[in-house]
C-alpha positions as CSV (number, residue, x, y, z in Angstrom):
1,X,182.6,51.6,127.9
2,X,180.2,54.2,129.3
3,X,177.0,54.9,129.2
4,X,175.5,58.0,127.3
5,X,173.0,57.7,129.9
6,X,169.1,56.0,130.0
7,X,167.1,56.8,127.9
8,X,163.5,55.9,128.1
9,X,159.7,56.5,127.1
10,X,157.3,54.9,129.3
11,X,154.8,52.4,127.5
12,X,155.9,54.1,124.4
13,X,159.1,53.7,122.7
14,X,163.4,52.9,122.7
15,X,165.0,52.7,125.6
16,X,168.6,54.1,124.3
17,X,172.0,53.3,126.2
18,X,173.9,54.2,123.6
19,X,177.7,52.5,123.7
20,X,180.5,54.2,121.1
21,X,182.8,50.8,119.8
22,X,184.0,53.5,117.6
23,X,183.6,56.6,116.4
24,X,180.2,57.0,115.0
25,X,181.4,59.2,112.4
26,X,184.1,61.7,111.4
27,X,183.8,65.1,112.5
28,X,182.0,66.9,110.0
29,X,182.6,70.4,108.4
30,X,179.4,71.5,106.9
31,X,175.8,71.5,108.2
32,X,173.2,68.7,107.5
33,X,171.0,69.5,104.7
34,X,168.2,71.5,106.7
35,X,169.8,74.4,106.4
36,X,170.8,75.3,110.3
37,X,174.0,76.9,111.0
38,X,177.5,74.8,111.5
39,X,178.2,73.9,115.4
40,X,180.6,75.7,116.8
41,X,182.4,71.6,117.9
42,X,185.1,70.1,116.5
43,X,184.4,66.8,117.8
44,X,187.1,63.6,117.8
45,X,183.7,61.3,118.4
46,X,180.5,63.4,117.5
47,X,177.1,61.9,117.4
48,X,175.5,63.9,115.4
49,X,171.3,63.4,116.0
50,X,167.9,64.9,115.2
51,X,165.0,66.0,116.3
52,X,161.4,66.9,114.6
53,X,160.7,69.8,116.9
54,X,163.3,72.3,118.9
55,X,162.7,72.0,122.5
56,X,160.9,74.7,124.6
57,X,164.1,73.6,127.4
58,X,166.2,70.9,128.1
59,X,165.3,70.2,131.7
60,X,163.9,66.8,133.4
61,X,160.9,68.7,134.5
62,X,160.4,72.4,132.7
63,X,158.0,74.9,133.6
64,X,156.6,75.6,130.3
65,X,154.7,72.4,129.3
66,X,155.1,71.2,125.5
67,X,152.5,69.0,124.4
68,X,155.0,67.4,122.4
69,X,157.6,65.1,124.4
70,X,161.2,65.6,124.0
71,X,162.9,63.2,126.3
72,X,165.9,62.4,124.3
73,X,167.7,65.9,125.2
74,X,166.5,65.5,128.5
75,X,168.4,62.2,129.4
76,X,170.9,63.5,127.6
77,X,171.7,66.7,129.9
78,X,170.2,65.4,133.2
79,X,170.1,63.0,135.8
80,X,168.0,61.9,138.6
81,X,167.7,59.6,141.7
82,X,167.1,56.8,139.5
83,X,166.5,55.8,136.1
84,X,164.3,53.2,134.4
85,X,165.8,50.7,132.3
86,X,164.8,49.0,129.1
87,X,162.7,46.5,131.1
88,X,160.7,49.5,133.3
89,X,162.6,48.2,136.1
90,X,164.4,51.5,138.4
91,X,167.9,51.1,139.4
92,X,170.1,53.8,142.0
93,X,171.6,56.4,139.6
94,X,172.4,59.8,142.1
95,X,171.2,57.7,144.9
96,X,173.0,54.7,146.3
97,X,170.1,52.7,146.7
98,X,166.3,52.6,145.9
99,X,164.2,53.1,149.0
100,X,162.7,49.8,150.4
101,X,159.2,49.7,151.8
102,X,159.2,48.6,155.5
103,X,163.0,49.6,156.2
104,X,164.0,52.9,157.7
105,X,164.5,54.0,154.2
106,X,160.4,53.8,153.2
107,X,158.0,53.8,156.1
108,X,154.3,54.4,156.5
109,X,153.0,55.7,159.3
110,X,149.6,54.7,160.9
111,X,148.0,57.7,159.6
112,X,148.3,56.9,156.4
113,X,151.5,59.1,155.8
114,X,155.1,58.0,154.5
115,X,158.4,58.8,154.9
116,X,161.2,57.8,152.4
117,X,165.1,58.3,152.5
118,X,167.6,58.6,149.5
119,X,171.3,58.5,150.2
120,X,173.3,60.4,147.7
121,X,176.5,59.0,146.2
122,X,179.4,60.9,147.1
123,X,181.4,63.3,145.2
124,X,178.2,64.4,142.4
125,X,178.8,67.8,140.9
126,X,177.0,69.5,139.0
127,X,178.3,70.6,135.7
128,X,179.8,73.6,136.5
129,X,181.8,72.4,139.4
130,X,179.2,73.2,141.9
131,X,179.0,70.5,144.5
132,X,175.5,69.0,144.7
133,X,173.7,68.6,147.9
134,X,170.6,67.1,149.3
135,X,169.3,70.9,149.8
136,X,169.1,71.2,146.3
137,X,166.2,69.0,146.2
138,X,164.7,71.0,149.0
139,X,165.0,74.0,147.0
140,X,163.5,71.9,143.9
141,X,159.7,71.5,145.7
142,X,160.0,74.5,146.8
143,X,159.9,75.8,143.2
144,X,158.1,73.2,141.9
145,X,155.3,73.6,144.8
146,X,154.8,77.0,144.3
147,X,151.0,77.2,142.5
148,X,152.3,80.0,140.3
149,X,154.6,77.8,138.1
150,X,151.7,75.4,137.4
151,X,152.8,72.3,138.7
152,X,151.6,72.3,142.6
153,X,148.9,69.6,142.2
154,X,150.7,66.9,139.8
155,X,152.4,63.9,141.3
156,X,154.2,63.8,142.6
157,X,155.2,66.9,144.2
158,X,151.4,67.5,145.0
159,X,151.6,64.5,147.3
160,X,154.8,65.5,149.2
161,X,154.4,67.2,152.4
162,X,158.0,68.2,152.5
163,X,161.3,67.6,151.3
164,X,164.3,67.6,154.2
165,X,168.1,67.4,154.3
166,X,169.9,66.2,157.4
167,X,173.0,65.9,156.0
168,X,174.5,67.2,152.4
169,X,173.7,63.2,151.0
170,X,170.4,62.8,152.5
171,X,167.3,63.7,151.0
172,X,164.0,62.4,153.1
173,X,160.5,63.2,151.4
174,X,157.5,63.1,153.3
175,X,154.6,62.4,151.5
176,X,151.1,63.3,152.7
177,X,149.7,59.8,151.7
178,X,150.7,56.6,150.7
179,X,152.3,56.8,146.8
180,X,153.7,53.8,145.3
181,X,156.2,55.4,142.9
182,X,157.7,56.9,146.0
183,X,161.1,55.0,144.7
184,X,160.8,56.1,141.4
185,X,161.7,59.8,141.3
186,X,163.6,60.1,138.5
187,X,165.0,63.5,136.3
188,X,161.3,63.3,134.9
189,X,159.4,62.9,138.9
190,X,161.2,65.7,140.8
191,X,164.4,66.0,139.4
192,X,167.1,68.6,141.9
193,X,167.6,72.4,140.5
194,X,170.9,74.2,141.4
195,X,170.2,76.5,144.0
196,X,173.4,78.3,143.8
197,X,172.0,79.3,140.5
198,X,168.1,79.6,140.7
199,X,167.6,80.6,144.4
200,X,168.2,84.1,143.9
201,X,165.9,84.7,141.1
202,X,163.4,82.4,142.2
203,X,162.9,84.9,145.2
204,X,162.6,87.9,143.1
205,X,161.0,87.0,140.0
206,X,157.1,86.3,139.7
207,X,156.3,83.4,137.4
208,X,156.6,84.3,134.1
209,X,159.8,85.7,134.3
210,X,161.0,82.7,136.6
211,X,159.9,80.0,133.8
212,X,161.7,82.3,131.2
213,X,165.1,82.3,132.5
214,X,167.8,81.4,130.9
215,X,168.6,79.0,132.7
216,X,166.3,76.5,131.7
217,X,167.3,77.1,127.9
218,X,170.6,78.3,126.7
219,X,172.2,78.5,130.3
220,X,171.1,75.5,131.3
221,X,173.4,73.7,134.1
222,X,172.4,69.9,134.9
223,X,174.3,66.6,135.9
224,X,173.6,64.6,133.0
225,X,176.1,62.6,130.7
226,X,177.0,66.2,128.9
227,X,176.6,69.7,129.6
228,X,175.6,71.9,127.2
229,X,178.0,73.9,125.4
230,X,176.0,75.9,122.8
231,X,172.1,76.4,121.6
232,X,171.4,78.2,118.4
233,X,167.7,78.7,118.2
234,X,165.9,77.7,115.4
235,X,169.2,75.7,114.4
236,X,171.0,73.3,116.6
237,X,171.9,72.3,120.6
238,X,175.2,71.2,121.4
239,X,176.5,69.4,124.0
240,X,179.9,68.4,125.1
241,X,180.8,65.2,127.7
242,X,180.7,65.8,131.5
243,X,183.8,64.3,132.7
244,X,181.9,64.4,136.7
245,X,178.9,62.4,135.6
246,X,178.2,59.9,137.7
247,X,178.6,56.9,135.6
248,X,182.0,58.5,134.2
249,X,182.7,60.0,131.1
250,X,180.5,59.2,128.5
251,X,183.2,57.7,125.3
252,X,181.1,60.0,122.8
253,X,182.9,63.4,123.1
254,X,180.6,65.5,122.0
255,X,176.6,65.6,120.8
256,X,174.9,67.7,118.0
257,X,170.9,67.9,118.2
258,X,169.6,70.0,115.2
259,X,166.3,70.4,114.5
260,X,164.7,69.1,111.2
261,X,160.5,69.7,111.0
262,X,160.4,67.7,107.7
263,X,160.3,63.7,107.8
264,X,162.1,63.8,103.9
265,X,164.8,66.1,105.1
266,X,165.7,64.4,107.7
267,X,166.0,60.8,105.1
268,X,168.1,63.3,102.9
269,X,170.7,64.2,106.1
270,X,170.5,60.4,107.1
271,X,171.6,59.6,103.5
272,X,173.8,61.8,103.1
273,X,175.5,60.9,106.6
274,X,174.9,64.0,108.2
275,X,172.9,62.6,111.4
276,X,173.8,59.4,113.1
277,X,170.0,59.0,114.5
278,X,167.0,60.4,115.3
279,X,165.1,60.3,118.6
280,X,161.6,60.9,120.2
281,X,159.5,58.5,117.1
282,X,160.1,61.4,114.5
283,X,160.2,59.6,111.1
284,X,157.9,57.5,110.6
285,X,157.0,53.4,109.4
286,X,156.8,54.7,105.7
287,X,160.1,57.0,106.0
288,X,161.9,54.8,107.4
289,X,161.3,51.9,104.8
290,X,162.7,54.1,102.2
291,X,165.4,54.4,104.2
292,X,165.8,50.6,105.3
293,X,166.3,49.8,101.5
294,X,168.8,52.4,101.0
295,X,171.0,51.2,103.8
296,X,170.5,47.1,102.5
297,X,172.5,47.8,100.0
298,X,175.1,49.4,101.6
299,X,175.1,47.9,105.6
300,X,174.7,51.8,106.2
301,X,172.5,51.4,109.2
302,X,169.8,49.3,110.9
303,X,166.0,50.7,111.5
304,X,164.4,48.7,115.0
305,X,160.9,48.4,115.1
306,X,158.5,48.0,118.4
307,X,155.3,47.3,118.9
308,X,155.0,50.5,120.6
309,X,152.0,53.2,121.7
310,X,148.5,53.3,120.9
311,X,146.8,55.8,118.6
312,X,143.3,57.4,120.0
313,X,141.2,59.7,118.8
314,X,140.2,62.1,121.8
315,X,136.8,63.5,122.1
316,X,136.3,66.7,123.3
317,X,133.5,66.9,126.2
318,X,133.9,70.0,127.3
319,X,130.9,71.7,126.6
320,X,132.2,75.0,126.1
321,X,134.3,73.5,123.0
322,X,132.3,70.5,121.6
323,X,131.4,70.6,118.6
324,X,128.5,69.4,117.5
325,X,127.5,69.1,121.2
326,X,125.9,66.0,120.1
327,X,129.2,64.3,120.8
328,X,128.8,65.2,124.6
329,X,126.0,62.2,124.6
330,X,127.7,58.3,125.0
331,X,125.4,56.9,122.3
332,X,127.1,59.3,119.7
333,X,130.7,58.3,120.8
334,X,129.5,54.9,120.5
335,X,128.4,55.2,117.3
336,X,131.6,57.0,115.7
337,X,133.6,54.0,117.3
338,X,131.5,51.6,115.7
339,X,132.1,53.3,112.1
340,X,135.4,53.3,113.0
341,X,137.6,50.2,110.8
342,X,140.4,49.6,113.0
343,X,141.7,46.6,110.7
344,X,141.5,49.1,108.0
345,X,143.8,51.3,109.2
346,X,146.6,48.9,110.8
347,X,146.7,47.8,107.2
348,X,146.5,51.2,105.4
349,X,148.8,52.7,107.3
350,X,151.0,50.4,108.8
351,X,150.8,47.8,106.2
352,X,149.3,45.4,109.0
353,X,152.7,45.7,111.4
354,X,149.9,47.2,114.3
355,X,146.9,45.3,115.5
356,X,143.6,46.8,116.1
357,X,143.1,48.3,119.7
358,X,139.9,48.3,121.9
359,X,141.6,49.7,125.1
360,X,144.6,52.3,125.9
361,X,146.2,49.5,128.1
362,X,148.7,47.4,126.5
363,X,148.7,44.2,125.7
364,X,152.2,43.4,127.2
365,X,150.9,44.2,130.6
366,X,150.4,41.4,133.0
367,X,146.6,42.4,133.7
368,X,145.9,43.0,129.9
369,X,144.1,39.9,129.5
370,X,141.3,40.5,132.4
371,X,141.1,43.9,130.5
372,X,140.5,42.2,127.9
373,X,137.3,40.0,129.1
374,X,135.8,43.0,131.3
375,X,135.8,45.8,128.7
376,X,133.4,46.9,126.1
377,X,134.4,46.6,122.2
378,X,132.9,48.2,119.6
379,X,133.1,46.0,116.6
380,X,133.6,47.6,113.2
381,X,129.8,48.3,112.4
382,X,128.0,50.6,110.1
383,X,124.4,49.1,111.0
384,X,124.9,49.5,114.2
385,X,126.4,53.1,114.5
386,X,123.4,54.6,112.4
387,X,121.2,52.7,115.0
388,X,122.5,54.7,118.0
389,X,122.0,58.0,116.0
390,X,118.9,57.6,115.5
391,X,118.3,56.7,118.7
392,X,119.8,60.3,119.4
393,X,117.4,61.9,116.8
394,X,120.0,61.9,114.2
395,X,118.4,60.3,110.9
396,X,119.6,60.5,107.1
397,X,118.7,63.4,104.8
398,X,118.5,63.3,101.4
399,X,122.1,63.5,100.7
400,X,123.1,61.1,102.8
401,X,123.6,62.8,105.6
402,X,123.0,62.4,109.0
403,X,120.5,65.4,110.3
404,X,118.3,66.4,113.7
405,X,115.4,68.7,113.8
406,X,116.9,69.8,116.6
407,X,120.7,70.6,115.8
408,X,121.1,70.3,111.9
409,X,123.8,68.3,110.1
410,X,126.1,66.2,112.1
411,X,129.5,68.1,111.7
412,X,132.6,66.9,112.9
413,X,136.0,68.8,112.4
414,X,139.0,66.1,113.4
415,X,142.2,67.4,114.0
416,X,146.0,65.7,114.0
417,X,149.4,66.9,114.5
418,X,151.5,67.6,112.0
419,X,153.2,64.8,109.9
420,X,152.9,62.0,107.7
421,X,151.5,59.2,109.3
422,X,149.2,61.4,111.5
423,X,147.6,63.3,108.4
424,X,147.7,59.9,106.6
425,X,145.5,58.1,109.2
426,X,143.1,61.5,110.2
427,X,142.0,61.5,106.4
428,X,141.6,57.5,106.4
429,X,139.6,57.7,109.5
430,X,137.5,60.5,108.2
431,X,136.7,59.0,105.5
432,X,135.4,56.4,107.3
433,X,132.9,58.5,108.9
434,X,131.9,60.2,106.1
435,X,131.1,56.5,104.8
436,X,128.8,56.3,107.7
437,X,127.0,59.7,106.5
438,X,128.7,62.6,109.3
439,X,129.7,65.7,107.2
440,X,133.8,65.6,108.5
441,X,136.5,68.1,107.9
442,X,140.1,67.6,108.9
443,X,142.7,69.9,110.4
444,X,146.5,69.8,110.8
445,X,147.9,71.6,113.9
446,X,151.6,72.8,111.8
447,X,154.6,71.8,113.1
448,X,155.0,75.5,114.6
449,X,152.0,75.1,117.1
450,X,152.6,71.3,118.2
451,X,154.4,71.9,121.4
452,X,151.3,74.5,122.5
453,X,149.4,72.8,124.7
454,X,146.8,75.4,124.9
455,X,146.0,75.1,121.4
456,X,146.1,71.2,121.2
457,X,143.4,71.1,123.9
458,X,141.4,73.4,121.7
459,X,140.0,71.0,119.4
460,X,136.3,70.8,118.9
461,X,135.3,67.6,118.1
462,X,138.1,64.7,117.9
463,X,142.0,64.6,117.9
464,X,144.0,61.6,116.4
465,X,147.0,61.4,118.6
466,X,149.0,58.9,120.8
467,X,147.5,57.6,124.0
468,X,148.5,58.1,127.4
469,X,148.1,55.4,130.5
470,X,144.7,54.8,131.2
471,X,145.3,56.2,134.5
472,X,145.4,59.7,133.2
473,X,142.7,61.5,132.0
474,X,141.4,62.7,135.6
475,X,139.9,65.6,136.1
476,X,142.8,66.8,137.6
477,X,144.4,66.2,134.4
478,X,142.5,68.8,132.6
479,X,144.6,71.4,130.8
480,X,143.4,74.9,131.8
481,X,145.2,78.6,132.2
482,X,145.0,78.0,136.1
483,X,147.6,75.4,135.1
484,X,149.7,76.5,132.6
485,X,148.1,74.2,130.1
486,X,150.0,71.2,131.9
487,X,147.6,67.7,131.5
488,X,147.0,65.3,129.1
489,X,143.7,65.1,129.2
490,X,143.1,67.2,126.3
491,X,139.5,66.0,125.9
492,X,138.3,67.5,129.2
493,X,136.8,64.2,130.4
494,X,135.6,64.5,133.9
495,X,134.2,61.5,135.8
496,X,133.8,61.3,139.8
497,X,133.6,57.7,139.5
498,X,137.0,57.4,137.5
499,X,138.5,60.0,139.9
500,X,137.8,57.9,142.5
501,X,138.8,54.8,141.6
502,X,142.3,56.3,140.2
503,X,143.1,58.1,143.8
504,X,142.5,54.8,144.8
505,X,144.7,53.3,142.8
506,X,147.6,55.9,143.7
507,X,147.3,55.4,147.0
508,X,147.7,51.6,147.3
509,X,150.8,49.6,147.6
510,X,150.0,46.3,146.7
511,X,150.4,45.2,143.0
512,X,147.7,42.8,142.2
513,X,145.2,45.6,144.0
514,X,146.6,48.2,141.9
515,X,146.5,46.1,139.2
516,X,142.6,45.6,139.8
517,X,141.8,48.9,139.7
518,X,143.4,49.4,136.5
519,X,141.4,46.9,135.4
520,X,138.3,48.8,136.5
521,X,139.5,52.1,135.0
522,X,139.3,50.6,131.9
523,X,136.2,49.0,131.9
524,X,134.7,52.2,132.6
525,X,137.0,53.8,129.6
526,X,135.8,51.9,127.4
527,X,132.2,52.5,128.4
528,X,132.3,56.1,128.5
529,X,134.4,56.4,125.4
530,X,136.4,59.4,126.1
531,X,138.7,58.7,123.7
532,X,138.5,55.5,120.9
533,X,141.5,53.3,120.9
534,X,142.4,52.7,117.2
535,X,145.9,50.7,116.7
536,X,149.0,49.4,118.6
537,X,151.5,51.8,116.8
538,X,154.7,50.5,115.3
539,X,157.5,53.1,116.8
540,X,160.7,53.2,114.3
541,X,164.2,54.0,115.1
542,X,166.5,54.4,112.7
543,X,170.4,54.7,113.3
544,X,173.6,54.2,111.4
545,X,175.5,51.1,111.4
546,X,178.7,52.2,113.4
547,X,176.3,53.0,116.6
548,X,176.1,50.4,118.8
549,X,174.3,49.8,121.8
550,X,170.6,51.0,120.5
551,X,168.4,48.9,122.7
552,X,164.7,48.2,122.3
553,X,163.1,47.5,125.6
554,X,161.5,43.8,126.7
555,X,158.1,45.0,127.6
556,X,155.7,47.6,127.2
């Protein structure tokens, strides 16, 4: 049988290689339940999916960044040099062969510059016919280079001096400095573009109308598993198998992605078997248990769980946004973390599934336990938080709350995306700190707005979301309209020390010294505080019982 393709979330979810024993389901005449149009297929095997949000493209790397990730469609319709499996290890998927350090195929030169070589398997088409070649990956950092398009400085194009092709199957990169994911370019890294397709209006559009063509939407041409046959906005995608992908063809015939916003609706399709599964952690622990006693009593499907992601809440420090600036001083973010009951919500939300986190590194990891000993923790403690805001000049009024002389009431707005779970724990955690005595309202970015990174960076105060590695809120990292918005590091932190020791970090080789520095990067995270580590999430996946192959991965 073949694979779908890989399907992965680093450090944060399934990894998906999704095998057909039979059909999943019938074909189906009408539309599931949210309303969207019926597809155009008449599949003979359909797997027929979801998704909370439509995407803004479908592409391994787009050039409109979503602060929302939608991987799922993009292993679906793409492919890359390698892929990750469900154990983080990379395998050779258009390559032949992952690039090996000290052979001719990954070389570092005395001036601190490298050199490595992927071979391309023969015969690799894109999906409409169009042979692939190693100059397509030439073209590819030539687009994804340009500073216009917003992606110039990010790995790890912004560390690649030049991409050549001696031969139609060769693709060399040279990088400009040591970079130990330099086998590890994958769709998601620097994925190739067609050039027969793109070259033309690359060279005569300027940016905006280049990151708006249709090709990265509904004329979208990759090498994935299936090409995509039809996209109704607002409605569905659908995509059809590639018969030239380079595992073979994929046994499910056809795929149908429609877009549901609501967490019910999309238990109401899965009940009334109109989707086969949903991808990217849309529904949620307490959807899903609803769901899980449905299907007991029928064998109608499984739900996997994972200990899976952390939830943070970021803090904004830039000064321009903060709000109350107060927040902008250590002592203050201490405080909040201390009034913060991690236990509490694990339990409230979770119902204890979780466990309480002190760091955004996790705990699978094989240097988690020296972050353990070398960070800070903040215990749950009242006492102590109204300590530290006093020492800050913030004391109790007479209703309770905390006051300066200075800068009035301590007010805190708190903001969360859209959804259950995520509203569920912003209102536990406020509370918490309105326990403490800090005048808190709460916000909900709607489901509209969750894939605009400009407005999720605009948050004033803090911002209950998922964490990222804790090798990414660099300064370089910053979302800002010189960079399209692109960056996770929503909360604007900015620390030369950090900066340092993370460039330091990218540009060594060696695990246990990469592994060190990590292990610095978190001690100073956790002593600046630019973001409080709540809980180890619990990631759900449900999917019906005639699926098989639905793989949770081994480690973090």
């Amino acid at each position: 049988m073949s694979e779908i393709g890989p399907y992965r979330c680093r450090a944060c979810g399934f990894v998906l290689v999704v095998l057909l024993a039979a059909a999943c389901a019938p074909a189906r005449s009408s539309s599931p339940a949210s309303g969207g149009q019926t597809s155009p297929c008449a599949p003979s095997r359909a797997l027929n999916s979801a998704l909370q949000f439509e995407p803004l493209d479908v592409v391994g790397k787009g050039l409109r960044h979503s602060g929302n990730s939608q991987r799922m469609p993009e292993s679906m319709f793409n492919a890359g040099l390698v892929y990750q499996d469900e154990r983080e290890l990379f395998h050779p998927h258009l390559a032949e062969a992952l690039p090996e350090l000290n052979t001719d195929t990954w070389r570092v030169f005395p001036d601190g510059s490298m050199e490595t070589a992927y071979r391309l398997k023969p015969d690799l088409t894109w999906h409409d016919g169009t042979p692939l070649s190693a100059d397509d990956w030439v073209f590819s950092f030539q687009v994804y280079s340009n500073p216009d398009l917003g992606a110039a400085t990010t790995p790890p194009q912004g560390l690649i001096a030049e991409i050549q092709a001696p031969d139609a199957r060769t693709v060399v990169v040279r990088w400009k400095r040591p970079f130990p994911d330099a086998d590890a370019l994958d769709a998601r890294a620097l994925p190739a573009l067609p050039r027969h397709i793109l070259a033309e209006p690359f060279t005569r559009s300027d940016a905006d109308a280049f990151a708006s063509h249709a090709y990265w939407t509904r004329d979208f041409v990759g090498m994935g598993p299936f090409r995509l046959v039809a996209w109704e906005p607002g409605a569905y995608i659908d995509g059809a198998a590639f018969a030239g992908y380079v595992d073979g063809r994929p046994r499910i015939d056809r795929i149908h992605i429609v877009f549901i916003a609501d967490q019910n609706t999309a238990l109401a399709n899965f009940l009334a078997g109109a989707i086969d599964i949903v991808f990217d952690n849309f529904m949620r622990y307490q959807t899903t248990s609803i769901l899980e006693r449905e299907w007991s009593r029928t064998n109608g499907g499984v739900v996997l769980r994972q200990l899976t992601g952390i939830r943070r809440s970021e803090v904004q420090l830039n000064p321009e946004r903060a709000s109350p600036q107060a927040i902008l001083d250590v002592r203050v973010r201490r405080a909040i973390t201390h009034a913060t009951d991690r236990d509490a919500l694990n339990e409230g939300l979770i119902d204890g599934q979780g466990a309480p986190a002190h760091t955004v590194v996790f705990p699978y990891v094989d240097y988690f336990p020296e972050v353990d000993r070398t960070i800070t923790k903040y215990p749950f403690d009242p006492r102590r938080a109204e300590q530290l805001l006093n020492e800050v000049g913030y004391f109790r009024g007479a209703d309770g709350i905390f006051v300066s002389a200075t800068a009035g009431r301590f007010t805190l707005q708190m903001w969360a995306l859209n959804g259950t779970q995520n509203e569920a724990e912003v209102a536990s955690h406020a509370d918490m700190l309105r326990r403490l005595g800090l005048q808190v309202s709460e916000y909900v970015i709607p489901a509209a707005q969750v894939q605009d990174n400009q407005v999720r960076a605009s948050f004033p105060g803090l911002a209950n979301t998922s964490a990222g590695r804790v090798d990414q809120p660099i300064t370089q990292n910053i979302p800002r309209a010189e960079n399209r918005w692109q960056g996770n590091n929503r909360g604007s932190w900015s620390n030369p020390d950090f900066d340092r020791i993370i460039e330091t970090w990218n540009r060594t080789l060696a695990r246990a010294e990469r592994n060190a520095l990590l292990v610095q990067a978190a001690r100073m995270y956790s002593e600046e505080i630019p973001a409080i580590p709540l809980y180890y999430n619990v990631e759900v996946l449900p999917h019906v019982s005639a699926l098989r192959g639905v793989i949770a991965p081994l480690t973090a």
